[in-house]
C-alpha positions as CSV (number, residue, x, y, z in Angstrom):
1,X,-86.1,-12.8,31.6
2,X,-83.8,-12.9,28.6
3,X,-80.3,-11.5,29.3
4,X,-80.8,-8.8,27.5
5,X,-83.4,-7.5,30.2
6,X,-81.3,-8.5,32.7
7,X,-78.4,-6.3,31.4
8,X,-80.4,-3.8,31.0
9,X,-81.5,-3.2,34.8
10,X,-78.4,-4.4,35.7
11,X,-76.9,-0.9,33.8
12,X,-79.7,0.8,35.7
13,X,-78.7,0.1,38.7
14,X,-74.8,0.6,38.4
15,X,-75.9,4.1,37.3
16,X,-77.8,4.7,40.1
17,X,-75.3,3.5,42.6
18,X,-72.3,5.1,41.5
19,X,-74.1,8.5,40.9
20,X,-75.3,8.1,44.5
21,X,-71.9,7.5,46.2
22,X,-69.7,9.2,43.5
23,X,-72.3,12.5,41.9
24,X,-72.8,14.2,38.9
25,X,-70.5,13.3,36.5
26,X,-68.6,10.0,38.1
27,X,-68.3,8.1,34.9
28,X,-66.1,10.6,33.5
29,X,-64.0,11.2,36.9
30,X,-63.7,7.7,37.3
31,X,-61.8,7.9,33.5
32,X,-60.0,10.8,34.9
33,X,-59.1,8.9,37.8
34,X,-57.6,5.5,36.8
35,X,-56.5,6.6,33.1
36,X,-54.8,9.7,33.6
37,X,-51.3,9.2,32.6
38,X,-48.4,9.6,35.4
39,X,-46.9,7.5,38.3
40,X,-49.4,6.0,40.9
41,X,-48.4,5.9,44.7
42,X,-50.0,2.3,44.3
43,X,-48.8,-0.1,41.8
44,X,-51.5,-2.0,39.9
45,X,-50.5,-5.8,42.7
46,X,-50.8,-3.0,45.9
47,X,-53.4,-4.5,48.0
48,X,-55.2,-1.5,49.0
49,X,-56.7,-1.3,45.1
50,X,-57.5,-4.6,45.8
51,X,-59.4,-4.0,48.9
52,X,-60.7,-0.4,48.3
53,X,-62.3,-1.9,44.6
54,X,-64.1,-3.7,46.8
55,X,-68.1,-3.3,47.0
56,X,-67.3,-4.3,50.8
57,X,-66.3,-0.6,51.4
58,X,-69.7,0.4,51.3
59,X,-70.3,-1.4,54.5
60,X,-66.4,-0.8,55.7
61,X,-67.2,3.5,55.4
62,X,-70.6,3.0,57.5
63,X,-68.9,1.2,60.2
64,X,-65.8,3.6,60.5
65,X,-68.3,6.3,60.5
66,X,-70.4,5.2,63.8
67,X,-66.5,3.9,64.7
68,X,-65.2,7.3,64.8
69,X,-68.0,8.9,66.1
70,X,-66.9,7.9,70.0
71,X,-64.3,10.0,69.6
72,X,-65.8,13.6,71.2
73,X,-63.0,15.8,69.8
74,X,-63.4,14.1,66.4
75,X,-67.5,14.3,66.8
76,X,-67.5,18.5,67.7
77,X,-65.7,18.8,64.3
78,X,-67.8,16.8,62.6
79,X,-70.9,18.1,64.6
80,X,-70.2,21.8,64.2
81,X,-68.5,21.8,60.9
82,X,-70.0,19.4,58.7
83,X,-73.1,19.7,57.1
84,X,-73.9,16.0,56.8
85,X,-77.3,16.1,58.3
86,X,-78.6,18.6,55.1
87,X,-76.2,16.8,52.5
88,X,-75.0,13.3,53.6
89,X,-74.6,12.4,50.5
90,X,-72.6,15.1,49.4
91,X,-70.1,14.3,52.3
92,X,-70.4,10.5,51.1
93,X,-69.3,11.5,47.4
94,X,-66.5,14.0,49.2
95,X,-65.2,10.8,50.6
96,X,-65.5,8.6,47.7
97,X,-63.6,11.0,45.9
98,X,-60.9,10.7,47.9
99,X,-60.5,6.8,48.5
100,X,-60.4,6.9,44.2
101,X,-57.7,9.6,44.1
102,X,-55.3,8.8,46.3
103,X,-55.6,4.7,46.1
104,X,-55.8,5.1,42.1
105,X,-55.0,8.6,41.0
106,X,-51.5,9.6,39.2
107,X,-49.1,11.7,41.7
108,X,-50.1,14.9,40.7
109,X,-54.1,14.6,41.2
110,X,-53.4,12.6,44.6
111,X,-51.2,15.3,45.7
112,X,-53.5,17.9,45.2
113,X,-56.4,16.0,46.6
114,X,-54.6,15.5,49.7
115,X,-53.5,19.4,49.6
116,X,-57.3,20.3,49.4
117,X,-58.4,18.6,52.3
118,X,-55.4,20.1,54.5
119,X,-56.9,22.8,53.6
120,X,-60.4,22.0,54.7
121,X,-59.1,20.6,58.4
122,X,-57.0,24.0,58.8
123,X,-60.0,25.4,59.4
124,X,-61.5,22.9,61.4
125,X,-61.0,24.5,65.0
126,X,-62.9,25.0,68.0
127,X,-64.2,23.9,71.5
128,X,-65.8,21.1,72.5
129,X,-68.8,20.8,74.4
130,X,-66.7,19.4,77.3
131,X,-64.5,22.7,77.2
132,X,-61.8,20.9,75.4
133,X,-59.9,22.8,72.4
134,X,-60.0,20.9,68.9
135,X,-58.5,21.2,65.3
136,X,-59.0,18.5,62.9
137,X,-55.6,19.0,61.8
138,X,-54.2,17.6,65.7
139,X,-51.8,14.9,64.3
140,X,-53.8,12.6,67.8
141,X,-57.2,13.2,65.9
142,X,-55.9,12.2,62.5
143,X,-54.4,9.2,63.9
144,X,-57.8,8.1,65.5
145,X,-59.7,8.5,62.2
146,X,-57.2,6.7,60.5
147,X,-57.3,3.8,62.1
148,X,-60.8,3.6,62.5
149,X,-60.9,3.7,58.8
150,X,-58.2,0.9,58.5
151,X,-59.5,-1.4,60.7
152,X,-63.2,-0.8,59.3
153,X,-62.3,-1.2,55.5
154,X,-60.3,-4.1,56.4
155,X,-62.6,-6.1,58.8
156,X,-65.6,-5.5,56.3
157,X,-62.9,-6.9,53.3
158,X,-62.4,-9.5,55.3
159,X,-65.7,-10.3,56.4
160,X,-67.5,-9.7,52.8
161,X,-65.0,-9.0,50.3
162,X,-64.0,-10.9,47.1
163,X,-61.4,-12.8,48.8
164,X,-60.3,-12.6,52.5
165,X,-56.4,-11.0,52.6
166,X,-53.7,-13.8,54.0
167,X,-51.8,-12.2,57.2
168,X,-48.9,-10.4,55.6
169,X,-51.2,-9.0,52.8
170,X,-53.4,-7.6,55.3
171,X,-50.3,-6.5,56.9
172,X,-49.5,-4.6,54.1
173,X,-52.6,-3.1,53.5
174,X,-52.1,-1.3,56.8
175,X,-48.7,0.4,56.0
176,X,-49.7,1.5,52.4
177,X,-53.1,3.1,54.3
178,X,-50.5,4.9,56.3
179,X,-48.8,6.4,53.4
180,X,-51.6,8.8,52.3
181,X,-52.7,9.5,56.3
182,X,-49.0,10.6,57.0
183,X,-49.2,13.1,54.3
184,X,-52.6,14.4,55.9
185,X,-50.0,15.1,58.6
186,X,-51.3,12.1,61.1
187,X,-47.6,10.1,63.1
188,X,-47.4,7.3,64.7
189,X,-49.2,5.1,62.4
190,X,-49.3,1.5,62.8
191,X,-47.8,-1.0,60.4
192,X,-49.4,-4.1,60.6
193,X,-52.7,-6.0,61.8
194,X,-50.9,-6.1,65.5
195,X,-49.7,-2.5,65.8
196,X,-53.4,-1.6,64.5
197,X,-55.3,-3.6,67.2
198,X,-52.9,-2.3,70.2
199,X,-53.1,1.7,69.1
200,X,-57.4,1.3,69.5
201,X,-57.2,-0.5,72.1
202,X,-54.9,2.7,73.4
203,X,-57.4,4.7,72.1
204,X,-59.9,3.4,74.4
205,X,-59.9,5.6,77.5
206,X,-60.3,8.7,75.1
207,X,-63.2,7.3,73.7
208,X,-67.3,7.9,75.2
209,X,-70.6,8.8,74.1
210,X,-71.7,12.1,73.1
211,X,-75.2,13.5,72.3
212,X,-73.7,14.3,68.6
213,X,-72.4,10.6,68.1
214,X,-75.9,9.4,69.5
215,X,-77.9,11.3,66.8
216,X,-75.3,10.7,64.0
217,X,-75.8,6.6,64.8
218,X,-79.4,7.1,64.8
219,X,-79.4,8.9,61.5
220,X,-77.2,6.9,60.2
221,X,-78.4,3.4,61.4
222,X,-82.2,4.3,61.6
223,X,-83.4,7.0,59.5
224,X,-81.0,7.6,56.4
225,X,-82.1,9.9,54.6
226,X,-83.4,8.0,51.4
227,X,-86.7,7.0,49.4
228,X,-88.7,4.8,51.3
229,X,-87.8,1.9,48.6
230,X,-84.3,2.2,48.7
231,X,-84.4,1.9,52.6
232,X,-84.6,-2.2,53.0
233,X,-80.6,-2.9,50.6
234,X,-79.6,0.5,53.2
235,X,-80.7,-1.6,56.3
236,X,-78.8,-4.6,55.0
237,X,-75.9,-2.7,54.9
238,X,-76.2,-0.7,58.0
239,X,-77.2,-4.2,60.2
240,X,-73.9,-5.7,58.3
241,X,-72.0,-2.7,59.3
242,X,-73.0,-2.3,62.9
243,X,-72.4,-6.0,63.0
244,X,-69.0,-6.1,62.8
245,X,-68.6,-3.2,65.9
246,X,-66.7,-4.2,68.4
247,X,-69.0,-5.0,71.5
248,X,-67.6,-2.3,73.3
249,X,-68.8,0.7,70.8
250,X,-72.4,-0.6,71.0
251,X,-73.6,0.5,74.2
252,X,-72.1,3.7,74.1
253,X,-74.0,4.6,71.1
254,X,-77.2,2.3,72.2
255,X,-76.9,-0.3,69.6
256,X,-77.5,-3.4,70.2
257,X,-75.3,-6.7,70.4
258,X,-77.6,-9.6,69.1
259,X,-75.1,-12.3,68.6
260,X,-77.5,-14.8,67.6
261,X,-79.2,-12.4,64.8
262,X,-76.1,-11.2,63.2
263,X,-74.6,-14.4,63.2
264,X,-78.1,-16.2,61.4
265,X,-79.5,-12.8,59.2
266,X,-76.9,-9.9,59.7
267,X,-74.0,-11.8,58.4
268,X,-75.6,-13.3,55.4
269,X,-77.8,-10.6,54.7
270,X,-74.0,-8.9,54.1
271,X,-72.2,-11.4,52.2
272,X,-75.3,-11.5,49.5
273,X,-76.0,-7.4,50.0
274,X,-72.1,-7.4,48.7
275,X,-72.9,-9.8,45.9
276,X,-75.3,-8.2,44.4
277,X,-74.0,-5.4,44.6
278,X,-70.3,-6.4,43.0
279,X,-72.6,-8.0,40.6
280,X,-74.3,-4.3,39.7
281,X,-71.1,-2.7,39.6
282,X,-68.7,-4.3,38.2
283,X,-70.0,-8.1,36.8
284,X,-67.2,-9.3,34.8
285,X,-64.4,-8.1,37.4
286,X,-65.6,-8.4,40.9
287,X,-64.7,-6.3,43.0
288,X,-61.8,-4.7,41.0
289,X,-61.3,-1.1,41.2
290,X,-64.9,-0.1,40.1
291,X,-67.1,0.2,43.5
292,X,-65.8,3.5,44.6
C-alpha cells in the first residue's frame, strides 16, 4: 500500500479516536488547550504530561474505573447520579476533558475546570443502599478516587507506556497528581510510590462488592456499548486493563485471575493495542501530549 494510503487511514482513524474519547469539536479544544497563552501548573519536563500523553491512559482510565467501583459509597454516587449506562461516552469525553485541562491547560482554564466539577460533586449527595450517607465531595471519597486513578494511570504507563518512569520520576508523578486532587478538596494525599501503595492497602477494609460495581464491570468488561466491529481493539484493551487488577479486586467483581493467559495474550495483546494506537494518534511524537 503506498504511504500515501497508509496516511490516509492512519488520519481516519486518529479522527475517529479522538472524536470518540474527546467529542464534537476536540481538534479545536485540543488548540485551546495546549496553546492558549498563560502559566501552566505543569511545566513542559513535569512528568504527568509525559505520562497522561500517553496512549496507555486509555487502558490506565478503564482499570481505575472497575478499581473504584469496590468502593460502595463511591459506586451509589456513581450509580444514582451518573448517567453512564445511556451516555458512557459522554462521561468518557467529561473525563478526558479534564485530564487535558488541568495536566495542560493555562491557570485560568484549569482553575475553572476544577471549579465546575466542585460544583457537580456539591450536588452529589445521598444514601447508600447499605443506609450509609454519601457526598462525592467527602474529602475520604476523593481520596479513594484519587488514588485509584494514580496508581491505575501509573501501573498501565508502566506496563505499556512509551517508556517505563525510573523510581523518583514515578515518585513525582504522584505528588504533582496530588496537586490538582487537593484543589478538588481531597487531604491526605500520598507523595510517592510508597505512600500510594500503603493508603490502598488502608483502603482495603472499606472496600466490597456491590450489585452496582457488578453491572458497571460487566458493562464495562463485557458488553461496551459499541459497533460490533469496534468491539475486538475494545476487548484488547479491557483484557489489558483488567490484567493489571490486583488479584484481590477480581473476585469481588467476578473477573477472573488467568495468570497464564494474561501473561502469554493479555499482556502483549496491550503492549501492541498501545502501539498502534500511539501510532494512530500521534506517529511522529509517541505518546507526547496528543492521546487525550
Amino acid at each position: 500500500m503506498p504511504y500515501s494510503d497508509i496516511e490516509s487511514v492512519r488520519a481516519a482513524l486518529s479522527a475517529r479516536i479522538r472524536d470518540r474519547i474527546g467529542g464534537p469539536g476536540i481538534d479545536e479544544k485540543r488548540e485551546e488547550y495546549f496553546n492558549a497563552p498563560g502559566e501552566r501548573w505543569f511545566g513542559p519536563d513535569a512528568v504527568i504530561r509525559r505520562v497522561h500523553g500517553d496512549t496507555s491512559m486509555f487502558i490506565g482510565g478503564l482499570r481505575a474505573l472497575l478499581l473504584q467501583s469496590l468502593h460502595p459509597l463511591a459506586m451509589a454516587g456513581v450509580d444514582k447520579h451518573s448517567d453512564f449506562r445511556n451516555d458512557p461516552w459522554g462521561r468518557l469525553q467529561r473525563t478526558a476533558d479534564f485530564i487535558a485541562v488541568t495536566t495542560f491547560g493555562p491557570d485560568e482554564m484549569a482553575t475553572a475546570m476544577i471549579n465546575r466539577v466542585k460544583a457537580v460533586h456539591a450536588t452529589v449527595v445521598g444514601t447508600a443502599d447499605d443506609g450509609r450517607a454519601y457526598a462525592a465531595s467527602d474529602p475520604n471519597l476523593l481520596r479513594w478516587v484519587h488514588v485509584a486513578e494514580v496508581d491505575s494511570f501509573l501501573r498501565s504507563f508502566q506496563t505499556y507506556g512509551a517508556g517505563p518512569l525510573t523510581p523518583q520520576e514515578a515518585d513525582q508523578y504522584v505528588s504533582e497528581m496530588g496537586m490538582i486532587s487537593e484543589r478538588l478538596g481531597a487531604t491526605g494525599l500520598p507523595q510517592s510510590v510508597a505512600e500510594l501503595d500503603a493508603q490502598i492497602e488502608a483502603f482495603r477494609p472499606e472496600l466490597y462488592s456491590t450489585p452496582a460495581a457488578r453491572s458497571v464491570a460487566r458493562y464495562l468488561v463485557l458488553t461496551p456499548p459499541l459497533p460490533v466491529a469496534q468491539r475486538p481493539i475494545y476487548g484488547v484493551i479491557a483484557s489489558a486493563s483488567v490484567a493489571l487488577l490486583p488479584k484481590w479486586a477480581r473476585m469481588p467483581l467476578r473477573l477472573p485471575y488467568l495468570p497464564f493467559t494474561e501473561k502469554m495474550l493479555f499482556k502483549p495483546g496491550g503492549v501492541a493495542i498501545t502501539k498502534a494506537l500511539r501510532w494512530i494518534v500521534e506517529p511522529d511524537q509517541p505518546g507526547r501530549e496528543k492521546s487525550v
